[in-house]
matplotlib code that plots the C-alpha trace (Angstrom):
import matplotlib.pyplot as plt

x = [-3.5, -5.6, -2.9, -2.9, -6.5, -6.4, -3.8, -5.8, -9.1, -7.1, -5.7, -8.9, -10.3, -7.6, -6.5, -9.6, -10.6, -7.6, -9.8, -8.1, -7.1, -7.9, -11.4, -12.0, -10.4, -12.1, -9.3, -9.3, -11.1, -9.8, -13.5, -13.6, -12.2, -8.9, -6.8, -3.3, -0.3, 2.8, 4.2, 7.7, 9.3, 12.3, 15.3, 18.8, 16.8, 15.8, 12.3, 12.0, 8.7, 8.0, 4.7, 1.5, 1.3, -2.3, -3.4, -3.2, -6.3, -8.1, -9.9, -7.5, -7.1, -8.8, -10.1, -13.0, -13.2, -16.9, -18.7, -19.3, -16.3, -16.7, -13.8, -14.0, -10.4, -11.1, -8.7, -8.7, -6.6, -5.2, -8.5, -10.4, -12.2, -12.7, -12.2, -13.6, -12.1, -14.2, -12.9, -13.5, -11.4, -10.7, -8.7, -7.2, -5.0, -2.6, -3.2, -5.5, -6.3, -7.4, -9.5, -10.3, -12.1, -9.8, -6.9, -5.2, -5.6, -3.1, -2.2, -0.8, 0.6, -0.8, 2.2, 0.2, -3.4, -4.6, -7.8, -5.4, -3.0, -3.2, -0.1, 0.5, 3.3, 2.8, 5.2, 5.0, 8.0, 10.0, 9.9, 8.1, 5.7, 5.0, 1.5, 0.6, -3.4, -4.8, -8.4, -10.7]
y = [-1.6, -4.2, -4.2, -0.5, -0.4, -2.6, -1.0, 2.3, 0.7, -1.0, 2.9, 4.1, 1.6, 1.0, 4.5, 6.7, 3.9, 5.1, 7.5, 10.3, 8.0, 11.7, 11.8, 8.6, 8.6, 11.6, 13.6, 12.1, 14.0, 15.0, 15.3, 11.5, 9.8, 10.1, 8.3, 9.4, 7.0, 8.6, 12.0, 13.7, 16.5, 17.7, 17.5, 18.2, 18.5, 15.0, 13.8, 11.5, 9.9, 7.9, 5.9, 7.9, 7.4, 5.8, 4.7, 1.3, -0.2, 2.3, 3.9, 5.0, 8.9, 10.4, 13.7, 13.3, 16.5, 16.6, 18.8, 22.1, 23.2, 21.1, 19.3, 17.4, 15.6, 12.5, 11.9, 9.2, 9.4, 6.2, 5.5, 5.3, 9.0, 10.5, 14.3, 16.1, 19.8, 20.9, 23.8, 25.0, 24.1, 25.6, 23.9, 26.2, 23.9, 22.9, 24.7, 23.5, 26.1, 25.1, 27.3, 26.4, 28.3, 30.8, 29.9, 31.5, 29.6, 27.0, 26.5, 23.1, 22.5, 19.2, 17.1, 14.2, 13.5, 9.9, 7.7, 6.7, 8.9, 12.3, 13.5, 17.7, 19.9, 22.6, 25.5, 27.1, 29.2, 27.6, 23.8, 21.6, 18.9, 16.4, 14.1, 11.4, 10.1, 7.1, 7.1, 5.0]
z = [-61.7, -59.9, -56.7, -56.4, -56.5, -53.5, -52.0, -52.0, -50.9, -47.6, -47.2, -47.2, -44.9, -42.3, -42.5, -41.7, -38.9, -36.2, -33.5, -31.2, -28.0, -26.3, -27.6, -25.8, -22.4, -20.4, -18.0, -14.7, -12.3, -8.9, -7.1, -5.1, -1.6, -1.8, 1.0, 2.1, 1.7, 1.5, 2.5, 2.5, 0.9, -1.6, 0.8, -0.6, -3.9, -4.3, -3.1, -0.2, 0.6, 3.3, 4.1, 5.9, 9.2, 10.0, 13.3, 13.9, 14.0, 12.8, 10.1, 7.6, 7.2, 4.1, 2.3, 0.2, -2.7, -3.2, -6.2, -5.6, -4.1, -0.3, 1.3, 3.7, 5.6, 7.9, 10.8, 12.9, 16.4, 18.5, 19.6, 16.4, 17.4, 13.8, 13.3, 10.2, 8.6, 6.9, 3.7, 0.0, -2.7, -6.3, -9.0, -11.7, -14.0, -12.2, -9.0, -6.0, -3.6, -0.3, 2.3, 5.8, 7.8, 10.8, 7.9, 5.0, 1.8, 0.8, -2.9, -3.8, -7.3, -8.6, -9.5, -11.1, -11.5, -12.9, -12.2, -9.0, -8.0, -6.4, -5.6, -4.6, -3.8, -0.9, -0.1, 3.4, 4.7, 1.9, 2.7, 0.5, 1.3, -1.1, -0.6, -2.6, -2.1, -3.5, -4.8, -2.5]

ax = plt.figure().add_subplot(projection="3d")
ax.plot(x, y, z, "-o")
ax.set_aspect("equal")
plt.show()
C-alpha cells in the first residue's frame, strides 16, 4: 500500500508540473528589419534559390515592417546611394498584402515565419518568386 501511495503522490507531482510549450513561446512576429538573402522561384516545380544580390561594398538591402501598418524597403545601388519605398502592409494569417503607392497591391503568401526567417511566395502573371529575409 505504502508503494502505491508513493506512486500516486510522484503522479500527482510530476504529472500536473508539465506546462503548454505554446503558452510559453509567444508567435514570432513579422513587424522588425528584415534583410534579404536569397531569392528564386518554383521552376519545373521544384524551388531554386539562389543568393540576393547586394552591392558590394555597400549597405546590405533591407525592408523594415514597422507597427502600424508602415513599410519601409532599403536599396542600396553600386555607389552606396540608398533608395527608400515607402507602402502599407496587412497580414491576414497567412497572407501579407503589400501596397505602394501608383501600384496595385501585392499579396504574398507567408511560407515560414520564425524569430529568423521570413520567407514569402508572390504570384504575378503566373511565375512565382520565392524571398527569404533574415531578421536584422
Amino acid at each position: 500500500m505504502k508503494k502505491i501511495t508513493l506512486l500516486l503522490i510522484a503522479l500527482s507531482i510530476f504529472g500536473c508540473s508539465k506546462k503548454d510549450v505554446s503558452e510559453e513561446i509567444p508567435a514570432p512576429t513579422i513587424e522588425g528589419k528584415w534583410q534579404f538573402t536569397k531569392e528564386g522561384g518554383i521552376v519545373s516545380g521544384q524551388e531554386v534559390l539562389t543568393d540576393y544580390q547586394h552591392s558590394a561594398g555597400c549597405t546590405k538591402d533591407f525592408t523594415e515592417i514597422l507597427t502600424g501598418g508602415v513599410l519601409k524597403d532599403h536599396y542600396f545601388n553600386s555607389s552606396c546611394t540608398e533608395s527608400v519605398d515607402t507602402g502599407t502592409w496587412v497580414k491576414n494569417n497567412t497572407t501579407l498584402t503589400l501596397n505602394y503607392p501608383g501600384e496595385s497591391p501585392t499579396n504574398a503568401e507567408i511560407l515560414e515565419l520564425t524569430a529568423t526567417t521570413l520567407k514569402v511566395k508572390i504570384v504575378t502573371s503566373g511565375t512565382i518568386y520565392i524571398s527569404v529575409l533574415t531578421r536584422i
